[in-house]
N, C-alpha and C positions, 0 to 999 in steps of 0.2 A: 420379821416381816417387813419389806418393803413397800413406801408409799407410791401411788401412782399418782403421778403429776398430770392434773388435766387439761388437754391441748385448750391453748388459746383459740377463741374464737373470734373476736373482736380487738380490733386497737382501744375499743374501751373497756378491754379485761386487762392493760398492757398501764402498771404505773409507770408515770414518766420522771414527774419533778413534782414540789410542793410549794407554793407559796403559801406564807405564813401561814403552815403547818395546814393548808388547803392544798389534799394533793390532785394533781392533773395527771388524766391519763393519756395516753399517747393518742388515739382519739380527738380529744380535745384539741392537742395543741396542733395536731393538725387540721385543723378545721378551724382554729384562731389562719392557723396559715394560708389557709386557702382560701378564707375571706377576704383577708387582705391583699391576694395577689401574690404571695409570697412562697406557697408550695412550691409550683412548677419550678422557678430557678434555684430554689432550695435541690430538690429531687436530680435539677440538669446538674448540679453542683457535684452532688455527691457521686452518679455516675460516672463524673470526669473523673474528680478523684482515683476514684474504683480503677478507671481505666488506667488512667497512671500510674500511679502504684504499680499495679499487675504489669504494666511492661517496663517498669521498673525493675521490677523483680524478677520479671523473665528475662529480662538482659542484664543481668545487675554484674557478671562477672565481666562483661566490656564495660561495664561503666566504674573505673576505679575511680576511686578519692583518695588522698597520702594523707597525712594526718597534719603534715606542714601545709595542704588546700582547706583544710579543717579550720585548724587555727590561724590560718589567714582571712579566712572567712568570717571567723566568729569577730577578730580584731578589726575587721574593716567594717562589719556592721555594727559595731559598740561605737567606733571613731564616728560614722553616719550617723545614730543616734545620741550621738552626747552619751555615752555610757561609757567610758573608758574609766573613770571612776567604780570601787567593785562594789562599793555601799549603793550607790545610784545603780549599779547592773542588777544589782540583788533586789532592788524594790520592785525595778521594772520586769523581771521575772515574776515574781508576786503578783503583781496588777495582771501577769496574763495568764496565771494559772500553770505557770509552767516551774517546771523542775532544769536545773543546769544539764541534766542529761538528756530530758524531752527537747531542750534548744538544742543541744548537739546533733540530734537526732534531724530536726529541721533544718540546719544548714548540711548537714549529708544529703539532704533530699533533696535542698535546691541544687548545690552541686551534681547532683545525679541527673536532676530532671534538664540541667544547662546541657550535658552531654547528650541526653536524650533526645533534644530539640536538636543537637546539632546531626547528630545518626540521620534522624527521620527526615531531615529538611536536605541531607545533602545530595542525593541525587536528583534533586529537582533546582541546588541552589544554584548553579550558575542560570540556568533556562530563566526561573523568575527573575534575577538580576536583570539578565539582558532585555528583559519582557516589561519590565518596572525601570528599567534605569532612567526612562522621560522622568517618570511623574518626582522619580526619588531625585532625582538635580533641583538644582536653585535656580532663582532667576533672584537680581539684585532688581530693585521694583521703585519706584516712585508713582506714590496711590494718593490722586486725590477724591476722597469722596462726599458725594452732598444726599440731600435730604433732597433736594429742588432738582430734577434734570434738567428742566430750561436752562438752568446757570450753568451746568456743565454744556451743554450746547453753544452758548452764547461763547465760554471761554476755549472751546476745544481749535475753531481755526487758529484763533493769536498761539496758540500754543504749536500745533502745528507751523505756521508759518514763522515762528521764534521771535514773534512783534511781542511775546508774552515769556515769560518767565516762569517757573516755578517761586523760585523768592520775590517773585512781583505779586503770583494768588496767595501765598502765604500771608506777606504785608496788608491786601486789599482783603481777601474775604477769611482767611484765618482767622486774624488778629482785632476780625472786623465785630464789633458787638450789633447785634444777637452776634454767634460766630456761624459761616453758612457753609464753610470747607471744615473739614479734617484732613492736612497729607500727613500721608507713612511715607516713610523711606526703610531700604535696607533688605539684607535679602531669606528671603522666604523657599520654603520647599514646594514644590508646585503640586503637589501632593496635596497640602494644605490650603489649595487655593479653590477656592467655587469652582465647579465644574466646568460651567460656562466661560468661563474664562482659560480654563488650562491651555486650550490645544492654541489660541493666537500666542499666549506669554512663549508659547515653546519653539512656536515657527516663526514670527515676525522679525524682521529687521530690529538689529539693536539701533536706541530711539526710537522706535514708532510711538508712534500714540494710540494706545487701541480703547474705542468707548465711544461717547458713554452707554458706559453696559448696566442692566440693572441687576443688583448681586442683594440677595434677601431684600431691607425694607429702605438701599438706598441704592444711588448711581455710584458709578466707578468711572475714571479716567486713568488708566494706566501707561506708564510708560517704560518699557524694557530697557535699562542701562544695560545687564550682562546679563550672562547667563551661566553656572560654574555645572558642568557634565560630573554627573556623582560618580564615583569608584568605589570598589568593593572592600570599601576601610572595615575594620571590628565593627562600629557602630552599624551600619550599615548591614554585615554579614548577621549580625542579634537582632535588629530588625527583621529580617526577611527569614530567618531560623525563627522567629517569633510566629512570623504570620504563616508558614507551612506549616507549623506546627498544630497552630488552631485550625489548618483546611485539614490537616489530619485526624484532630480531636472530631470536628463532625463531621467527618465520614463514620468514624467511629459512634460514636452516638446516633447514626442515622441507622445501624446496622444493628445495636444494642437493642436485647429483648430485655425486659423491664418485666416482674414478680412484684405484685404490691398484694400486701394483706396477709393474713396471720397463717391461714391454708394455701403454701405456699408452692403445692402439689394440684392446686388449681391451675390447666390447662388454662383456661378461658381468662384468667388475671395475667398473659402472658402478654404483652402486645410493644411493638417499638415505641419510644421513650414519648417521640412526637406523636402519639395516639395513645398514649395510655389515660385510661380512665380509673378515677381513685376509687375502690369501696370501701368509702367513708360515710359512715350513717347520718345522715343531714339533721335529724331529730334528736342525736341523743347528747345528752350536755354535759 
């Protein structure tokens, strides 16, 4: 005679884990999770995953690996981690739960998933380069900036008019105790710059002076020496493979229908990922 197993009803008929031999149901630990804020990007997490994988795997015979991209893979993340040593690879294995063949398994995937970003991003990657190539150029910068606007007001004509120096406000209010300047020098991606500032660093005259502008909780005085026009180097191309990739992951996610709860043939627990509501019993402990 055969036993009949009785469907689960609750994520608090579902054990999960035990601390000190106190065990937690799945219930539980989701509801530790969702107090803290921690479900939702838990939950976006794992449907990425989901997603990936499966177009992993749906493409997996265009996406080869040779076993010399394997072992060059596993040798250049051991050299980055200080693990080139096997007694040091073996602990750190250890500490992460993992078996030499589950890491193997992990550097197949990221190899797979690099190719993956480069498929999906490539007929869009020249259009975004040409579309992005402002913000992704540098501009070489000399920033000086204060707490006080007045001072920057007071030193911006001398500077303009070149009766002022940069190594003259260094000397004077850099160097000056309290100190009342910061300058930077050197060159930055304009990418990375305050908004408010990007579009003059990109069209002004090299030398200009552009300011004082106020950028978060102080003033700026910038001055454009150059400016280097980006190109579509490796770095550059994994960049922009990077970020189509995630406008494809949420499309993707935006489209995904989301099942939460043990009756999984429930219609009505069906809804996109961005509306899904958990039936999680808020009372039971």
């Amino acid at each position: 005679m055969h036993s009949v197993t009785s469907p689960v009803l609750s994520f608090d008929d579902v054990p999960f884990l035990a601390i000190n031999q106190q065990s937690l149901s799945l219930g539980t630990v989701l509801r530790y999770l969702q107090l803290s804020g921690r479900l939702s990007p838990l939950l976006q997490d794992i449907v990425s995953q989901h997603l990936v994988h499966q177009a992993i795997q749906t493409q997996d015979a265009d996406l080869p690996v040779s076993m010399e991209a394997i072992e060059g893979a596993i040798a250049q993340f051991r050299q980055q981690q200080r693990l080139t040593q096997d007694q040091a690879f073996t602990r750190w294995l250890g500490t992460q739960n993992m078996t030499l063949e589950v890491f193997r398994k992990r550097m197949i995937l990221t190899l797979k998933l690099e190719q993956l970003k480069a498929k999906i991003a490539a007929p869009d990657l020249l259009a975004c380069f040409q579309q992005q190539q402002g913000l992704l150029s540098e501009a070489d910068l000399c920033c000086i900036l204060a707490v006080d606007g007045a001072l920057l007001e007071r030193i911006a004509p001398s500077l303009r008019d070149r009766t002022l120096t940069v190594d003259q406000v260094i000397q004077t209010y850099e160097r000056s105790k309290p100190q009342q300047v910061t300058v930077l020098r050197g060159l930055i991606q304009i990418a990375q710059l305050p908004e408010a500032v990007r579009s003059p660093v990109m069209t002004v005259p090299l030398g200009t002076l552009i300011g004082p502008i106020h950028v978060g909780q102080q003033w700026a005085l910038l001055q454009v020496e150059n400016r280097v026009t980006a190109q579509l180097t490796d770095q550059v191309r994994r960049e922009l493979q990077d970020r189509l990739f995630q406008r494809w992951l949420a499309q993707q996610l935006e489209q995904v229908m989301v099942t939460l709860g043990p009756s999984l043939d429930r219609q009505e627990a069906i809804a996109p990922l961005s509306r899904l509501t958990l039936p999680i019993n808020e009372t039971a402990s």
